[in-house]
C-alpha positions as CSV (number, residue, x, y, z in Angstrom):
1,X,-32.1,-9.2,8.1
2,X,-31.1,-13.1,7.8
3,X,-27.5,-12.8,8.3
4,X,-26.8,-10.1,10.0
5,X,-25.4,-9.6,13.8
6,X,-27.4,-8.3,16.5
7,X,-25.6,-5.2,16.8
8,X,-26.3,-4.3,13.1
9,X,-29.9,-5.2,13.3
10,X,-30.0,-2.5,16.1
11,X,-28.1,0.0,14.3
12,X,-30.4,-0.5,11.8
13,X,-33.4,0.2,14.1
14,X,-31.3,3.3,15.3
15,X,-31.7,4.8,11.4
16,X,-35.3,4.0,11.6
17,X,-36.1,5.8,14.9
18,X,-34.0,8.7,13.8
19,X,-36.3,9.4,10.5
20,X,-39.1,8.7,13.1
21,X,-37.6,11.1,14.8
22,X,-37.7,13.4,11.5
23,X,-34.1,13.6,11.9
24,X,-32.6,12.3,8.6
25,X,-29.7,10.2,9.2
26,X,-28.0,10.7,5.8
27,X,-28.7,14.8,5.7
28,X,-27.6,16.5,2.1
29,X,-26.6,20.0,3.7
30,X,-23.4,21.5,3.8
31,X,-21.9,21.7,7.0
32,X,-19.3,23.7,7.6
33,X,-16.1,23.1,9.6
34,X,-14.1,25.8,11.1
35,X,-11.8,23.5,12.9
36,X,-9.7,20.5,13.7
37,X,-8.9,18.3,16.8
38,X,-5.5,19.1,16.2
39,X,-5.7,22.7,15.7
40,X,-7.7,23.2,19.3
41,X,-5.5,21.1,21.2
42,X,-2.3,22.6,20.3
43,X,-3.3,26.8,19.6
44,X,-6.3,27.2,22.5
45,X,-4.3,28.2,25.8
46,X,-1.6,30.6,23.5
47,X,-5.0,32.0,21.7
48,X,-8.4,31.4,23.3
49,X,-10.6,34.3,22.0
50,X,-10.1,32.3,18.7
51,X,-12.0,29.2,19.9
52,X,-15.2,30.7,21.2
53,X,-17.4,29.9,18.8
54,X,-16.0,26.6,16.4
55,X,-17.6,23.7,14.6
56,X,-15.7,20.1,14.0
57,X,-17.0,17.1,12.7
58,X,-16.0,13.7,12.8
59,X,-16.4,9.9,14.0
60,X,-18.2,9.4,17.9
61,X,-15.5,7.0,19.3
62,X,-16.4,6.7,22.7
63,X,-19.5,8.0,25.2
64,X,-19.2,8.3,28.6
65,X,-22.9,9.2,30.0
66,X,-23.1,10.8,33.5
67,X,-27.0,11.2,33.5
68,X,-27.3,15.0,32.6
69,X,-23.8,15.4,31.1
70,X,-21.9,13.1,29.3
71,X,-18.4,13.4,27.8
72,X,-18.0,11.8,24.1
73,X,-14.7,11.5,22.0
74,X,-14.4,12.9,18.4
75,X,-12.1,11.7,16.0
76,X,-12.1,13.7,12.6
77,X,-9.5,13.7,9.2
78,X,-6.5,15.2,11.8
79,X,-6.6,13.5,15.4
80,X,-9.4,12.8,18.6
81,X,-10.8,15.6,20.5
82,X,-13.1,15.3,24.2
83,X,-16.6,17.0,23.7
84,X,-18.4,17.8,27.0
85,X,-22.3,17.4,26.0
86,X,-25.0,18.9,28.6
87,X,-28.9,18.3,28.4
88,X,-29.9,21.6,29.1
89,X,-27.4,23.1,26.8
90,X,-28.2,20.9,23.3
91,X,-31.7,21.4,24.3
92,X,-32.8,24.7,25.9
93,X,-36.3,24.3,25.9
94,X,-38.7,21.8,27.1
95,X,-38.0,19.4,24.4
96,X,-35.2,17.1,25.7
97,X,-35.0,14.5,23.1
98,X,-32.0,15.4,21.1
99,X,-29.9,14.5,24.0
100,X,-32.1,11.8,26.1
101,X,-32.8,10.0,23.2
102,X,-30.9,10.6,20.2
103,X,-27.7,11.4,21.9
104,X,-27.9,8.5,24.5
105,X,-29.8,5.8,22.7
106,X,-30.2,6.2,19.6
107,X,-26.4,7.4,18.2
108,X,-24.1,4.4,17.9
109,X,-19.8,4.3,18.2
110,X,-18.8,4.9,14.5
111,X,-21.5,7.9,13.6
112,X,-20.6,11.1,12.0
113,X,-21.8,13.8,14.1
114,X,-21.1,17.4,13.6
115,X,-20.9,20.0,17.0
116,X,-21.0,23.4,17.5
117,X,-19.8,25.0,20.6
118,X,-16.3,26.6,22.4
119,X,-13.2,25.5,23.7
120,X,-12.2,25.2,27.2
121,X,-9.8,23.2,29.9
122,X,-11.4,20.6,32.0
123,X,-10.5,20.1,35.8
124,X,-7.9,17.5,35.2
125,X,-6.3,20.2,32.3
126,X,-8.1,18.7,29.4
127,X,-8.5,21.1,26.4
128,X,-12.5,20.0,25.0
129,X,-15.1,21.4,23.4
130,X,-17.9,22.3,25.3
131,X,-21.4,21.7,22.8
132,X,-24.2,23.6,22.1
133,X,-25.3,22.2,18.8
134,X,-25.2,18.8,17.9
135,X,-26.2,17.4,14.0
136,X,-26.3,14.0,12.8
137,X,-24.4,13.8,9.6
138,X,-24.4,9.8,8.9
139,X,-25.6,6.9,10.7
140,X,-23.1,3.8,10.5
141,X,-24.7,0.2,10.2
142,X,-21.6,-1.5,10.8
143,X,-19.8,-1.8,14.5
144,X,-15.6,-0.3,14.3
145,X,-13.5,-3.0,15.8
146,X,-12.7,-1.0,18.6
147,X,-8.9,-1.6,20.4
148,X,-9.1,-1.5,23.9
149,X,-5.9,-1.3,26.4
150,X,-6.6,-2.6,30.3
151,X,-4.8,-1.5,32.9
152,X,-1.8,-3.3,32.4
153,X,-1.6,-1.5,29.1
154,X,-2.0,-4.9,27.1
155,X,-4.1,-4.3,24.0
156,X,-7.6,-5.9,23.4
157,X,-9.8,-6.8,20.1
158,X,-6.7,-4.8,17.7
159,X,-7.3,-4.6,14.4
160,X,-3.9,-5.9,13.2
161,X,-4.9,-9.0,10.6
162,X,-3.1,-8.2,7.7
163,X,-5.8,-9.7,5.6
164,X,-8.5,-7.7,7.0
165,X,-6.4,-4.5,7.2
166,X,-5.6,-4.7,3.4
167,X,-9.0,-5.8,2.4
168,X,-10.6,-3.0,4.6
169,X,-8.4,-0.5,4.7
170,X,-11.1,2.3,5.6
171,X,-11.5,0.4,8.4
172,X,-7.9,0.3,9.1
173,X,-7.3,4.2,8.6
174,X,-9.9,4.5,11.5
175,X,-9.6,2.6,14.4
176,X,-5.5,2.5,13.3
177,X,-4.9,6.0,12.5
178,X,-1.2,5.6,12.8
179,X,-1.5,4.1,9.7
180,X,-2.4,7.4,7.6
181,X,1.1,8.8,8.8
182,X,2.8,6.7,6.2
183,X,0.4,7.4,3.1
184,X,1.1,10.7,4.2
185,X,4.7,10.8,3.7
186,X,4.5,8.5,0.7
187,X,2.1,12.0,-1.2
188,X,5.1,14.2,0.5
189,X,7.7,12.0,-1.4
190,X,5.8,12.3,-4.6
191,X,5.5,16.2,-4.5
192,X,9.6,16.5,-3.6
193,X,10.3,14.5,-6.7
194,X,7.7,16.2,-8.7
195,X,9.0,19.5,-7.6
196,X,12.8,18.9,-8.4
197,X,12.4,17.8,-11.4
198,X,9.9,20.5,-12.4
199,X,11.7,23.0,-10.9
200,X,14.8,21.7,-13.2
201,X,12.5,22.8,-16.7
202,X,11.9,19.2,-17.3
203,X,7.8,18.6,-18.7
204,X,5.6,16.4,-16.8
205,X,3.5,14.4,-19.5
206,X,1.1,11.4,-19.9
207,X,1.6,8.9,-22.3
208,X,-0.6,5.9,-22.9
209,X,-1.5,3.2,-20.6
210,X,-3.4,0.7,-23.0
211,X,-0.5,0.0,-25.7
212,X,-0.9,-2.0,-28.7
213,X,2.7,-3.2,-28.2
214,X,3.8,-3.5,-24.6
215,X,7.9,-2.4,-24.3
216,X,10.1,-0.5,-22.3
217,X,10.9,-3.7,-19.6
218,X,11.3,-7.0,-19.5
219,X,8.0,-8.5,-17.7
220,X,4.9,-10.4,-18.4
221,X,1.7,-7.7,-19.8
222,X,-1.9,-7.9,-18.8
223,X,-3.9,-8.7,-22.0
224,X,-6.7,-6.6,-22.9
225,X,-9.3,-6.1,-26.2
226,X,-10.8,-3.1,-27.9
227,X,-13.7,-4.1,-29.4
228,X,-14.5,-1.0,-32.0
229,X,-11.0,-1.6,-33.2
230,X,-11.1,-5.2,-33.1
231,X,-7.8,-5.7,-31.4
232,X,-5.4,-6.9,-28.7
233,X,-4.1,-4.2,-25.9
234,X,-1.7,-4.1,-23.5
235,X,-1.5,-2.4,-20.1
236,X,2.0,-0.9,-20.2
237,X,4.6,-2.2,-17.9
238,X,6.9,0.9,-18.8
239,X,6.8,4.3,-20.5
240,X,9.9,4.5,-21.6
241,X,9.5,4.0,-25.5
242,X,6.5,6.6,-25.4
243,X,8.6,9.0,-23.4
244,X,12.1,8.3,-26.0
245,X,9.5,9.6,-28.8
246,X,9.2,13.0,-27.3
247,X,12.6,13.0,-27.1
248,X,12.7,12.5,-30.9
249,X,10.2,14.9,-31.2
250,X,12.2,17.9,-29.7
251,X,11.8,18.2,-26.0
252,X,15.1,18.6,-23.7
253,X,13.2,16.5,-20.8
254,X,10.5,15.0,-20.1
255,X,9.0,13.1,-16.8
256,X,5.9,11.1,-16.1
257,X,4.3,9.6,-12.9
258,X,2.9,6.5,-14.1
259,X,0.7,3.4,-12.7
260,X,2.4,0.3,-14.7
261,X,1.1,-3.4,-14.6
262,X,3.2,-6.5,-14.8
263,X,1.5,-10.2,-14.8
264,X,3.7,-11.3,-12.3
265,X,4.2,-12.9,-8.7
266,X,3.1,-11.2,-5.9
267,X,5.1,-10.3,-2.6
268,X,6.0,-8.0,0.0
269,X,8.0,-6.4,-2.4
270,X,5.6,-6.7,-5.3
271,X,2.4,-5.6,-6.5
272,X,0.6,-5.9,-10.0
273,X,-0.3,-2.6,-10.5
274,X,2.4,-0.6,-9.1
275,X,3.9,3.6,-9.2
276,X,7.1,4.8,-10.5
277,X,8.3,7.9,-12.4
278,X,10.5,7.9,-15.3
279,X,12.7,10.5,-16.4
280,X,14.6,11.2,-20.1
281,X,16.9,13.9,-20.4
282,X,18.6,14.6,-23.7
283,X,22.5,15.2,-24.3
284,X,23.0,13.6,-20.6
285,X,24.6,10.5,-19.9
286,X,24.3,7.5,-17.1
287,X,27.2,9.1,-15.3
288,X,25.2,12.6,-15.1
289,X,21.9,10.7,-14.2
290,X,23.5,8.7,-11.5
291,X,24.9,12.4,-9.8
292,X,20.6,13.4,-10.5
293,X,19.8,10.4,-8.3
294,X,21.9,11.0,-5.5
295,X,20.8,14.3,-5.4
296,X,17.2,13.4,-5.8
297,X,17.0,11.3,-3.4
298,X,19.3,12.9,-0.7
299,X,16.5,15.9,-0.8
300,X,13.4,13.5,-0.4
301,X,15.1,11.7,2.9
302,X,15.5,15.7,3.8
303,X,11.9,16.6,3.0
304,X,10.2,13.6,4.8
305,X,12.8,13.6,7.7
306,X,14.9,16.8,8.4
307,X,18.2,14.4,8.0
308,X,19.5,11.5,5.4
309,X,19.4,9.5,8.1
310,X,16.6,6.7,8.0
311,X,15.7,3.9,9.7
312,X,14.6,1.1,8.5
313,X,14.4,-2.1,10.0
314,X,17.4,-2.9,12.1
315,X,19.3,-0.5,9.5
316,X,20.0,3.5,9.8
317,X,20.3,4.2,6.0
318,X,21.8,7.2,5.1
319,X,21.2,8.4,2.0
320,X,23.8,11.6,2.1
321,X,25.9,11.9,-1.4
322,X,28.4,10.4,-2.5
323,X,26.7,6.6,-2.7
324,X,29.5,3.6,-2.8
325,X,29.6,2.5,-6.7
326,X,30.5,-1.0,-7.9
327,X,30.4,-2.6,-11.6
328,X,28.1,-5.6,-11.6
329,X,30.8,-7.7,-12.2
330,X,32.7,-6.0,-9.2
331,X,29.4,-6.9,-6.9
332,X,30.0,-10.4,-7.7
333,X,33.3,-11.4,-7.5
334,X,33.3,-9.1,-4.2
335,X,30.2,-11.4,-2.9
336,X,31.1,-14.8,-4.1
337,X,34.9,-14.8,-5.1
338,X,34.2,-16.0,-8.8
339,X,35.0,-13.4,-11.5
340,X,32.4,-14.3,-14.3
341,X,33.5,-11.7,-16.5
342,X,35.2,-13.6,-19.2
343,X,32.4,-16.4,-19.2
344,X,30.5,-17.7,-22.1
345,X,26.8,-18.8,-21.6
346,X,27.5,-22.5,-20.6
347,X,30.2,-21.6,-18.4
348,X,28.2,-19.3,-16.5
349,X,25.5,-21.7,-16.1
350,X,27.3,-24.3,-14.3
351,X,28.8,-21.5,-12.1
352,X,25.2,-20.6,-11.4
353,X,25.1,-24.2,-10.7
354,X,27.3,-24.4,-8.3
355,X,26.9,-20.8,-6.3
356,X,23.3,-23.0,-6.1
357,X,21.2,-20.5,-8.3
358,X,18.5,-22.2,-10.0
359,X,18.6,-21.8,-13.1
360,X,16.5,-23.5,-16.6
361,X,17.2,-23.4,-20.2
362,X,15.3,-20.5,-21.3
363,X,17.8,-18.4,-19.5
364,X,20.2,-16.5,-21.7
365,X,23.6,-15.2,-20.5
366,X,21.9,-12.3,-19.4
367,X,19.4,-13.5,-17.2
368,X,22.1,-16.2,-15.9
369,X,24.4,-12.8,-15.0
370,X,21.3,-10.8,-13.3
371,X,19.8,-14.3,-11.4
372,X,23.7,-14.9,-9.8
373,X,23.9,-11.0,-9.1
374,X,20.1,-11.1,-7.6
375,X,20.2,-14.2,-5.1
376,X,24.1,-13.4,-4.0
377,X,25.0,-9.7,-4.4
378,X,21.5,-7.5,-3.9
379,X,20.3,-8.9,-0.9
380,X,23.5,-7.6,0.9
381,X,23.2,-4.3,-0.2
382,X,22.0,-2.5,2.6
383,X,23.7,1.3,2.1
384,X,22.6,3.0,-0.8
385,X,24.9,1.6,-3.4
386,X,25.0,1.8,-7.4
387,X,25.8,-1.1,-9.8
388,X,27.1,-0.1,-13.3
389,X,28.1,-1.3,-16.6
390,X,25.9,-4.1,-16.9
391,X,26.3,-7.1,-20.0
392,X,24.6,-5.9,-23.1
393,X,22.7,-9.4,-23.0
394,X,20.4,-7.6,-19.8
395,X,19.7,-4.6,-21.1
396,X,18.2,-4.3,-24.7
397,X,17.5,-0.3,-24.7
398,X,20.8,0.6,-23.0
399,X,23.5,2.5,-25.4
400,X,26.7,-0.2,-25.5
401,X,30.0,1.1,-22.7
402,X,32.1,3.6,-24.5
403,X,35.1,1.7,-23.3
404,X,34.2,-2.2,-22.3
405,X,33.1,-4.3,-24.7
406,X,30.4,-6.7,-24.2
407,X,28.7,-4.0,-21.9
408,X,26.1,-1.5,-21.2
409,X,26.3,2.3,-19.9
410,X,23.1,1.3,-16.9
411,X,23.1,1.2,-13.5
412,X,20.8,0.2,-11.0
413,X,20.6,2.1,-7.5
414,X,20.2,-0.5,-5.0
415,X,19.2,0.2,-1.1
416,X,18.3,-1.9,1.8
417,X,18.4,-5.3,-0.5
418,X,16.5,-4.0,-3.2
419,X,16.1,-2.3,-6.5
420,X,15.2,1.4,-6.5
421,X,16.0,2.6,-9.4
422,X,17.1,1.8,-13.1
423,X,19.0,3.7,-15.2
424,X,21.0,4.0,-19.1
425,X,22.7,5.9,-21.5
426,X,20.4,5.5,-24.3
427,X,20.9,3.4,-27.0
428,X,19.8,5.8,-30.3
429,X,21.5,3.8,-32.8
430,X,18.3,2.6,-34.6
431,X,20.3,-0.3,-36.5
432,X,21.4,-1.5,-33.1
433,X,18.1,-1.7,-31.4
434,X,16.6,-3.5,-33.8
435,X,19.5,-6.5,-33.6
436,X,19.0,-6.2,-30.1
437,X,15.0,-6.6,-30.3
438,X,15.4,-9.3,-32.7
439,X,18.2,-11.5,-30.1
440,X,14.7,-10.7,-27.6
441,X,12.5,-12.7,-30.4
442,X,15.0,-15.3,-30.4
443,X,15.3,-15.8,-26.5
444,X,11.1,-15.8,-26.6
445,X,11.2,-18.4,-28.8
446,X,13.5,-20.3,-26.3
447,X,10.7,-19.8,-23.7
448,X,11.4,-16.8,-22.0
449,X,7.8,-15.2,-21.2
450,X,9.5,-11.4,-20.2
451,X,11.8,-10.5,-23.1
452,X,10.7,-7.5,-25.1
453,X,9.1,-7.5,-28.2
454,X,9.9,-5.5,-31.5
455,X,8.5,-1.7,-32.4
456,X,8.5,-1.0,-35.5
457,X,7.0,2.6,-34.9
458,X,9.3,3.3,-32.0
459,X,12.5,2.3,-34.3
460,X,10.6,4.7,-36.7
461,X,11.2,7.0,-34.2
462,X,14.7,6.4,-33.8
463,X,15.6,6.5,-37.7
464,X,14.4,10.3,-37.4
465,X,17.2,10.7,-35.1
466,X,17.3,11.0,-31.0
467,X,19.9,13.1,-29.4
468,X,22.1,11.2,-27.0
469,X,19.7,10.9,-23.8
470,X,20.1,9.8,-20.1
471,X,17.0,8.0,-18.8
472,X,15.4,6.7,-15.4
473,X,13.0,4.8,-13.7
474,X,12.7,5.1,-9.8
475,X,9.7,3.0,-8.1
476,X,7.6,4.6,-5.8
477,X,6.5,1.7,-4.2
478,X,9.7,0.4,-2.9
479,X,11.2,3.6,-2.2
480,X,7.7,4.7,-0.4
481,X,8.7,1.5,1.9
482,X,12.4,2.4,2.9
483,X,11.5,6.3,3.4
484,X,8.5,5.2,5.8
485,X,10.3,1.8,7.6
486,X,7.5,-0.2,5.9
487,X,8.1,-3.9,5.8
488,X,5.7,-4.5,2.7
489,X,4.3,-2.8,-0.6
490,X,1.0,-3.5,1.0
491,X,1.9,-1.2,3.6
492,X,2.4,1.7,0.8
493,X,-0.6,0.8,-1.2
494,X,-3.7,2.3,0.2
495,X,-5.8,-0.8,-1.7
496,X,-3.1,-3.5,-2.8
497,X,-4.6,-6.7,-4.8
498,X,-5.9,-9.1,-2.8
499,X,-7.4,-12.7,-3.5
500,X,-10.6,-12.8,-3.9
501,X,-12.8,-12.9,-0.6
502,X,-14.2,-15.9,0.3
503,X,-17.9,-15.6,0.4
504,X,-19.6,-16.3,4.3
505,X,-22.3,-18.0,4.2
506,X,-25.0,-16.3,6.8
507,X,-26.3,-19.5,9.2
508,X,-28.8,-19.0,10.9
509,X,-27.8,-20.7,14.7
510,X,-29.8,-21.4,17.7
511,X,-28.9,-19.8,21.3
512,X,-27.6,-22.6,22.2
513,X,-25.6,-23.8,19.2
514,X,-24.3,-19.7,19.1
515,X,-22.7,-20.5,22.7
516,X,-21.1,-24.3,21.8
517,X,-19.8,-22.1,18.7
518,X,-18.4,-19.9,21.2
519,X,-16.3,-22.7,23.6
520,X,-15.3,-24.8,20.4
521,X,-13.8,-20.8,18.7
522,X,-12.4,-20.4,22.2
523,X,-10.6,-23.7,22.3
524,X,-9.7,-23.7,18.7
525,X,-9.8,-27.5,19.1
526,X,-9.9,-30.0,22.0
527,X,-11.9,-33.2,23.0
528,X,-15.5,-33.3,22.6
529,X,-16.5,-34.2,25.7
530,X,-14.8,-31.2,27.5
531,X,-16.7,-28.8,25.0
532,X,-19.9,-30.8,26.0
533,X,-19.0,-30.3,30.0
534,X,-18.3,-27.0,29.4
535,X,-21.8,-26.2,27.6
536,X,-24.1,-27.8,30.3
537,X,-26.7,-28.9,27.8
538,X,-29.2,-31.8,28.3
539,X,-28.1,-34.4,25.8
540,X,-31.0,-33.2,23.2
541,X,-29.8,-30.0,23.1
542,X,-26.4,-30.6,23.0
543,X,-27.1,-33.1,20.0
544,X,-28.8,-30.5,18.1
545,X,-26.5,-27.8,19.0
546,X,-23.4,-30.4,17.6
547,X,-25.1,-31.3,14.6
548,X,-26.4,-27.7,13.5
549,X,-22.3,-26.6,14.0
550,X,-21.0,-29.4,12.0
551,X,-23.6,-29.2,9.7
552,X,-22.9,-25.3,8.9
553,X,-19.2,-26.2,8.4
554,X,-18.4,-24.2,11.6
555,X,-17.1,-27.2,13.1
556,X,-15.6,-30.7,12.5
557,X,-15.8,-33.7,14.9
558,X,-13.4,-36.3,14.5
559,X,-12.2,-39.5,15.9
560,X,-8.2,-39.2,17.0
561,X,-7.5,-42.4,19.0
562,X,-9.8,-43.4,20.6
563,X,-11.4,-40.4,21.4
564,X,-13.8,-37.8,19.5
565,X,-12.5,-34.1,19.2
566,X,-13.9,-30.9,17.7
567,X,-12.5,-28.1,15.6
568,X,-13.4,-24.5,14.5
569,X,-13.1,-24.5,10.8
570,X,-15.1,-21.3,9.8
């Protein structure tokens, strides 16, 4: 048991009693609930006779024993309930020790019990469950940080790292339940897109994930190999050339939730591994797509929130249609004052230059455009707002602008200072695709790590023919954080990536190196003589106790001045 705390070490002599016991703390049987926390607390006093006989099960999260009685608090998948628990009742007979010993010594904060009993109001008006069975269902080894609020309402021991909550989110769901409310209305957000579009005729479908050609965006892949074929793979970052080949193939529309994975940077707005749904629909246009959108999203705000209204942040969005519409070149002369519309490629880099954008040589005119448009123009796009008709140079699978030349038929749906959504007119012309994909080979040869490679099968695809088609992309992830006033994707992501943990190192301390440990973590840091005052060890002990800590790597003396001070470094 090197390594472990006290309180596991007696958790773990609590499973052992219990199959002393013959109780077994890890039981295989079904055991059936016929009611939640929830449920009881809100439907008992309109309609008692239905809560006379119930089971729940769930987490013990606090015990409070009164000799003979106790009260306990149960916290299942829906909310906490009181239990009442009475010796006499769990144990009729003369055999007492289901409640003297397993119930008071030997069950720990954090076990699964299940109950059996009937609903009634205490004294102070407290709806609870009175018990009359009681059955272990699964003995925890590990202490719940528990949050505890004193009387002045401050908050105690919260589990409210980032780090840790990310890392162990199951322990985050529990002792911050709160938490669940916004994975909650991300699903709920998921099923009102799935069901619009579904209920529009348009096919849900699953294309592939590992791609021998990665396409569709313009990002850096994850790198993968098959060995029974002997080749390279790619996880996709998009599914848009797979879905634009069942367009070929004959369907009206098609629509696919999809996990995509770009080798990029990580932030509070960006994950590896993220969610987004993409949507083709044939003989529509960008202009019909951007009216799909509004409509779209207008009925998720509704779904989650009874209004368009939403806050986020400091910001009430409101998502109700019409949404303001600028061209991209609109957005920046509106932001900065400069109208780049005419520029050539060197031109716009010194303008970049001097709006101080950084910028490098591998960047085309595209990516000059959409890094001027991205550091001065998105992040003051609070109101749900759409930016069209953007230079051909940015987007390689968009159909050219029926009317401006040197531009696309895309637009982008930007809210709250980010990207939500991405959107074209198709471009089906397959002799123009492939001049397009072949300008992307040149600016990769320039340096540029996210422009797209060339298909051959998928402009296969498009020599067959493909019916003018509107298509989208709308991530999840992002708009999961504006509907549920989430400050980061992590927030959204019930397990986002995380470095890698660093590895503890069990030491094995001696009482009185365990209480130094305790003053020098309290201090954080301070002089080494006031940690030695504070301790009240002989100067053997206290020498040992030092040398074990700094030894460990749990703390670090050093000289500043001319005096010695000690740190908590663990």
């Amino acid at each position: 048991m090197q390594g472990l705390s006290e309180q596991e070490i007696q958790r773990r002599q609590e499973k052992e009693e219990l199959e002393q016991l013959g109780i077994n703390p890890y039981p295989s049987e079904l055991f059936e609930v016929t009611a939640f926390s929830t449920d009881v607390k809100q439907n008992f006093e309109a309609n008692p006779e239905d809560y006379k006989e119930i089971t729940l099960a769930g987490r013990m999260m606090s015990r409070r024993i009164m000799g003979s009685a106790s009260f306990a608090e149960l916290q299942d998948s829906k909310g906490r309930i009181q239990v009442y628990l009475r010796r006499d009742d769990l144990c009729p007979g003369d055999d007492k020790t289901l409640y003297n010993t397993v119930f008071k010594k030997v069950l720990s904060i954090g076990d699964f019990v299940g109950i059996k009993g009937y609903a009634f109001k205490t004294q102070v008006g407290e709806i609870s469950v009175h018990v009359t069975e009681l059955t272990v269902l699964s003995k925890s080894l590990k202490p719940l940080p528990l949050p505890k609020t004193d009387a002045d309402g401050k908050v105690h021991d919260a589990f409210t790292d980032p780090e840790q909550r990310y890392r162990q989110r199951y322990v985050d769901l529990v002792v911050n339940p709160q938490v669940k409310d916004a994975f909650i209305k991300r699903t709920k957000l998921v099923n009102s897109m799935r069901d619009y579009l579904a209920d529009k005729g348009y096919l849900e479908v699953e294309t592939p994930i590992l791609q021998p050609l990665y396409g569709g965006a313009a990002a850096r892949p994850f790198k993968t190999h098959h060995n029974t074929l002997d080749m390279t793979l790619y996880l996709r970052i998009a599914n848009e050339l797979y879905l634009k080949r069942l367009i070929v193939g004959g369907f009206d529309g098609v629509f696919e939730f999809s996990k995509d994975f770009r080798n990029e940077g990580m932030s509070r707005f960006h994950n590896p591994e993220f969610t987004q749904v993409e949507l083709y629909v044939a003989y529509k246009d960008y202009n019909w797509m951007m009216d799909l959108v509004e409509e779209m999203v207008e009925r998720v705000a509704m779904d989650l929130h009874g209004t368009t209204e939403v806050q986020v942040g400091e910001n009430k969005i409101n998502f109700q249609r019409p949404w303001k519409r600028f061209t991209m070149f609109e957005a920046i002369d509106h932001f900065t004052g400069v109208d780049i519309s005419e520029m050539d490629e060197d031109e716009l880099r010194k303008t970049a230059q001097e709006l101080k954008v950084e910028v490098d040589d591998s960047m085309g005119k595209g990516k000059l455009i959409d890094e001027i448009f991205g550091e001065h123009c998105e992040p003051k796009l609070i109101q749900p707002t759409f930016i069209t008709d953007y230079p051909v140079e940015m987007s390689p699978l968009a159909k050219k602008h029926r009317t401006k030349e040197g531009l696309v038929e895309r637009f982008e749906a930007i809210c709250n200072g980010k990207e939500i959504c991405n959107a074209f007119s198709e471009l089906n012309d397959p002799i123009d695709q492939r001049q397009r994909f072949e300008e992307q080979l040149e600016l990769g040869k320039r340096g540029d790590d996210e422009a797209m490679v060339l298909d051959e099968d998928f402009l296969r695809a498009l020599e067959y023919g493909m019916p003018p088609t509107a298509g989208l992309g709308v991530g999840i992830d992002r708009l999961s954080m504006i509907m549920t006033n989430s400050n980061s994707i992590q927030d959204v992501l019930f397990f986002p990536q995380m470095k890698p943990e660093k590895k503890v190192i069990a030491v094995e301390l001696t009482n009185e190196a365990k209480a130094v440990l305790e003053l020098i973590k309290k201090a954080g840091k301070d002089e080494l003589s006031n940690i030695k005052d504070l301790a009240g060890l002989s100067n053997k002990k206290w020498d040992k106790s030092i040398k074990e800590l700094t030894k460990s790597g749990l703390a670090k003396v050093q000289k500043v001045n001319d005096s010695l001070t000690v740190e908590f470094t663990a």
